[in-house]
ChimeraX commands (.cxc) that place a marker at each C-alpha (Angstrom):
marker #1 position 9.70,37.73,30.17 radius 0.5
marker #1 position 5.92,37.86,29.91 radius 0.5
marker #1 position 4.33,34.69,30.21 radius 0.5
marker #1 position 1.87,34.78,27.82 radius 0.5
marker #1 position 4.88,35.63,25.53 radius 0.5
marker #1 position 6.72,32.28,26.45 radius 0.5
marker #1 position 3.21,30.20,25.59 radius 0.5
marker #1 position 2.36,31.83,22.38 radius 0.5
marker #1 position 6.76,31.09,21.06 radius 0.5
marker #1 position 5.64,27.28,23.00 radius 0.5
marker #1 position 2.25,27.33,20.50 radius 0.5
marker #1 position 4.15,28.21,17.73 radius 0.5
marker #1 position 6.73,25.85,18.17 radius 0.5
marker #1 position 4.27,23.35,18.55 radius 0.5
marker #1 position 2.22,24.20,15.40 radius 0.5
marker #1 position 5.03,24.96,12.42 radius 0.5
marker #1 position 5.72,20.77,12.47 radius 0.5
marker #1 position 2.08,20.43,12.21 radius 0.5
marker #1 position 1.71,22.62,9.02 radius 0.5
marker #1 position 4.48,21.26,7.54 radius 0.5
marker #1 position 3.12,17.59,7.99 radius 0.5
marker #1 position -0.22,18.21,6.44 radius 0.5
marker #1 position 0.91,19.92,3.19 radius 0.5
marker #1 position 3.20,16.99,3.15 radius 0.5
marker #1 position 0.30,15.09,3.51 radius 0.5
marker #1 position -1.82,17.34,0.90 radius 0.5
marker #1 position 0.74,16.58,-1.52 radius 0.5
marker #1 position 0.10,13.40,-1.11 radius 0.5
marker #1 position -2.96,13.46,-1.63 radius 0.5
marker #1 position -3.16,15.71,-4.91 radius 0.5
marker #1 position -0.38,12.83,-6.51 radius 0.5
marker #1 position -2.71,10.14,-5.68 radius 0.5
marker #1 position -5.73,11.57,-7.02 radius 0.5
marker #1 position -3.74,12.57,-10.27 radius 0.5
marker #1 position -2.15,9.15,-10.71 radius 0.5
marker #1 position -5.92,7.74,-10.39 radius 0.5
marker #1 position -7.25,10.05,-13.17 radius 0.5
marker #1 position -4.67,9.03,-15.24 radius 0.5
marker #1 position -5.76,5.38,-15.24 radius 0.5
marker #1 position -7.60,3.94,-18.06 radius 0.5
marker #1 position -8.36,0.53,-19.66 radius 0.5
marker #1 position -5.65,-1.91,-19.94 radius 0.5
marker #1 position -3.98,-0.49,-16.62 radius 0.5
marker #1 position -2.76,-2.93,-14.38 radius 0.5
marker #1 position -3.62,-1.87,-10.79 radius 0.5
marker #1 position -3.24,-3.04,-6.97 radius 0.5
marker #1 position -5.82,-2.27,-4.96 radius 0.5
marker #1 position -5.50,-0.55,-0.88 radius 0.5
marker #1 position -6.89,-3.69,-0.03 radius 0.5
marker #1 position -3.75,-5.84,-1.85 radius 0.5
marker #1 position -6.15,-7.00,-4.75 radius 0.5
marker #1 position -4.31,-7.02,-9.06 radius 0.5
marker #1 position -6.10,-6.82,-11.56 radius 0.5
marker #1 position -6.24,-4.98,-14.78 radius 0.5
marker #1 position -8.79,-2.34,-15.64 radius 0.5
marker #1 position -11.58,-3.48,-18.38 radius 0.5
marker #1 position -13.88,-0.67,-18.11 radius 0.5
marker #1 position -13.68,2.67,-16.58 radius 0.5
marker #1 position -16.41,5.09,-15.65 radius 0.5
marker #1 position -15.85,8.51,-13.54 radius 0.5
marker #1 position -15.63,6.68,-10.08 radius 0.5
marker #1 position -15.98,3.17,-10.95 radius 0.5
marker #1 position -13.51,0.86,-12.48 radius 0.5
marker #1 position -14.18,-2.76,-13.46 radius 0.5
marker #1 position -11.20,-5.04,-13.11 radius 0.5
marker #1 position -10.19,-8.78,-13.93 radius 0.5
marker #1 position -8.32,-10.94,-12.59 radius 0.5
marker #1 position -5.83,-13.43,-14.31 radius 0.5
marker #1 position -8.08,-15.93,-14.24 radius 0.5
marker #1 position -10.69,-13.70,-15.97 radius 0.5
marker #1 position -13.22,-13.00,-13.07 radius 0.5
marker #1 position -14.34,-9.25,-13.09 radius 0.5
marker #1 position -15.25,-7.39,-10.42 radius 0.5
marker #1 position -16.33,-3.59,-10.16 radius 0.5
marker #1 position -14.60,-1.32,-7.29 radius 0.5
marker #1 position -14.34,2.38,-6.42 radius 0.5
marker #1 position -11.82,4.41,-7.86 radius 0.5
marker #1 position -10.99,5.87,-4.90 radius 0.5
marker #1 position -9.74,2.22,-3.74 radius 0.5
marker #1 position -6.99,1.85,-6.35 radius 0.5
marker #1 position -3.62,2.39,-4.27 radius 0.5
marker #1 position -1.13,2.26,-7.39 radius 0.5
marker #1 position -0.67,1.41,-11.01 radius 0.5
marker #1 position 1.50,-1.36,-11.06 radius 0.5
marker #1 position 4.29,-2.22,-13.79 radius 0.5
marker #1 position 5.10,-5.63,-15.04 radius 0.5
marker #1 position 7.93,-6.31,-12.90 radius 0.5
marker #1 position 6.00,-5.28,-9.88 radius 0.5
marker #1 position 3.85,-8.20,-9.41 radius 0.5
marker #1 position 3.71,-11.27,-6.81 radius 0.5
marker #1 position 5.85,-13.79,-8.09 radius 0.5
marker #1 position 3.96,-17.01,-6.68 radius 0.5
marker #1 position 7.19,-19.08,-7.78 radius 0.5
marker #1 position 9.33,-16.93,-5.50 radius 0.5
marker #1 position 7.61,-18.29,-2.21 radius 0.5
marker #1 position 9.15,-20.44,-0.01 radius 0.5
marker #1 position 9.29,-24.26,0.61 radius 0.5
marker #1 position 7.53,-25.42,4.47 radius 0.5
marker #1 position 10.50,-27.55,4.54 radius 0.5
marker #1 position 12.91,-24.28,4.32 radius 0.5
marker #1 position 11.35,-22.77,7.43 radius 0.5
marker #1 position 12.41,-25.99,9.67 radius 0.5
marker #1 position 16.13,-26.09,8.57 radius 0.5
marker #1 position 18.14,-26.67,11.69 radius 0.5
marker #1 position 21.07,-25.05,9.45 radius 0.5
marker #1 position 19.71,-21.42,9.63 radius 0.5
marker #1 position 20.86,-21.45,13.53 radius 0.5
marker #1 position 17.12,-21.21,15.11 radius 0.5
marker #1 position 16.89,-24.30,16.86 radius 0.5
marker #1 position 13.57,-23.07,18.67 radius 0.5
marker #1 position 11.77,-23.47,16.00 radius 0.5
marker #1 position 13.28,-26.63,14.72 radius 0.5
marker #1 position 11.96,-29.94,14.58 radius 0.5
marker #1 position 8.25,-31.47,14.87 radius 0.5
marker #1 position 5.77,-29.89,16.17 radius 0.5
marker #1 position 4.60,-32.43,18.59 radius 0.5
marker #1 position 8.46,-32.07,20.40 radius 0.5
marker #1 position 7.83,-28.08,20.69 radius 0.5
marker link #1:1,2 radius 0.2
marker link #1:2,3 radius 0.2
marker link #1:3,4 radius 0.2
marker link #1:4,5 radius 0.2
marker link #1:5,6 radius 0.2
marker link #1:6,7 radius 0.2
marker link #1:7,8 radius 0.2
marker link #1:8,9 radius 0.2
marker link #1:9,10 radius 0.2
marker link #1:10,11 radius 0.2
marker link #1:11,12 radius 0.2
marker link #1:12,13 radius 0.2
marker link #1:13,14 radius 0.2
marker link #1:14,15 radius 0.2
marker link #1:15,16 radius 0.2
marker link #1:16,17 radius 0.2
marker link #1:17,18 radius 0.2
marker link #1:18,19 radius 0.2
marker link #1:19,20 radius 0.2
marker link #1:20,21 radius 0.2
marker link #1:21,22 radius 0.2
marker link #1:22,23 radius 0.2
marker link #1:23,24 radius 0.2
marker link #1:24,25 radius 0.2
marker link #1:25,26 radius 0.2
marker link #1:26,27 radius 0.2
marker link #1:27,28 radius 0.2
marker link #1:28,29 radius 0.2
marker link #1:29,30 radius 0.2
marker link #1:30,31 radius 0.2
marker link #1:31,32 radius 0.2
marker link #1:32,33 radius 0.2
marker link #1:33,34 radius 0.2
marker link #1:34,35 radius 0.2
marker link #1:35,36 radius 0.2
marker link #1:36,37 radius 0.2
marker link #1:37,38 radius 0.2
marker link #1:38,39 radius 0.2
marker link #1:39,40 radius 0.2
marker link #1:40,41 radius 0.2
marker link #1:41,42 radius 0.2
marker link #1:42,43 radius 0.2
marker link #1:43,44 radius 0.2
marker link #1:44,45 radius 0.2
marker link #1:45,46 radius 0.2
marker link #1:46,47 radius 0.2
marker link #1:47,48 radius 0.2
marker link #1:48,49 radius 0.2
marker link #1:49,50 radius 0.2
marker link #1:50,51 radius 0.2
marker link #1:51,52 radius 0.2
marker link #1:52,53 radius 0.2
marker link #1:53,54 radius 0.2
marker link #1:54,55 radius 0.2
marker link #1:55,56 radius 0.2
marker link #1:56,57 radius 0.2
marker link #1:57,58 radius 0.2
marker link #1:58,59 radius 0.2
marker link #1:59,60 radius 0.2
marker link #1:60,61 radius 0.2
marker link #1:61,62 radius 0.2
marker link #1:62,63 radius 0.2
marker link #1:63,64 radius 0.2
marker link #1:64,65 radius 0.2
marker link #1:65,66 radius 0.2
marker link #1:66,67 radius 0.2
marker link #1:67,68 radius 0.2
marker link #1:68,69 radius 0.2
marker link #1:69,70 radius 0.2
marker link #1:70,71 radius 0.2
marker link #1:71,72 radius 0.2
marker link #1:72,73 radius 0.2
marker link #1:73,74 radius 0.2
marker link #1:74,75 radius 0.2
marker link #1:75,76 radius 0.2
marker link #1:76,77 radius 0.2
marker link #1:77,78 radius 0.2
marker link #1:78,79 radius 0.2
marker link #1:79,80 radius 0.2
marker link #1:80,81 radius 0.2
marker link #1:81,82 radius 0.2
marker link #1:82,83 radius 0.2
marker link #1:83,84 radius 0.2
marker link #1:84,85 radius 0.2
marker link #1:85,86 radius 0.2
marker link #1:86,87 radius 0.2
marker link #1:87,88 radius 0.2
marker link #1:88,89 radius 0.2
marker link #1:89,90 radius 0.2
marker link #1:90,91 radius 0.2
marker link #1:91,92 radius 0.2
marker link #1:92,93 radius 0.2
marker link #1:93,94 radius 0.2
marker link #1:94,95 radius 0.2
marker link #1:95,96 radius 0.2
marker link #1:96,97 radius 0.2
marker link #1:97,98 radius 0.2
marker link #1:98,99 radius 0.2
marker link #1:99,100 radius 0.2
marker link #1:100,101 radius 0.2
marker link #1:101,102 radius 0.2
marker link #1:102,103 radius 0.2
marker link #1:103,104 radius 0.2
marker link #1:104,105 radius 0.2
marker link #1:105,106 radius 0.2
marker link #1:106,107 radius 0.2
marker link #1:107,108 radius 0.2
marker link #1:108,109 radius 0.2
marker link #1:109,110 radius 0.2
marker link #1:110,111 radius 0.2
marker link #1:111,112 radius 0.2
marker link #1:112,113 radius 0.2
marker link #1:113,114 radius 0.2
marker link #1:114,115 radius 0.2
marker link #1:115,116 radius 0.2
marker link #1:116,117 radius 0.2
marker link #1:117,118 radius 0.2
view
């Protein structure tokens, strides 16, 4: 066989993964962009950056949101990651104890105990 023949069937080996991956990824990208247009006021929304809040005011690529504790604070739209449903939120009541984390009764023993006897 010619060589150049085995490099170009190598190349396109090589390259029909890659084209597959970025219209994945363009995909992607057109969902996100749609689901952002679609937001409006009274949207509740998490942020890329792991911030809630709930849309107030909306302008082409600015949204102002507010918090729970009524602070507002104006970000890109670009930054909004998803719109988030009511069962979707932290549930600060679901954390757990200190105490649970140093039970000898979960089998690590390591971590067990004082810190001053680690």
């Amino acid at each position: 066989m010619d060589p150049i023949f085995l490099l170009l069937i190598v190349f396109a080996v090589m390259m029909i993964p890659m084209l597959l991956m970025s219209n994945r990824q363009r995909k992607a990208q057109r969902e996100h962009q749609a689901l952002v247009n679609s937001l409006g006021v009274g949207d509740e929304v998490r942020t890329h950056s792991g911030f809630y809040g709930l849309i107030v005011e909306a302008d082409d690529d600015i949204v102002i949101l507010e918090t729970e504790s009524g602070a507002q604070t104006k970000w890109a739209r670009a930054a909004i990651a998803a719109k988030v449903d009511g069962d979707s939120s932290p549930n600060p009541a679901e954390a757990t104890d200190a105490e649970d984390e140093d039970d000898p009764s979960d089998g690590d023993f390591l971590n067990s105990g004082p810190a001053n006897e680690r």
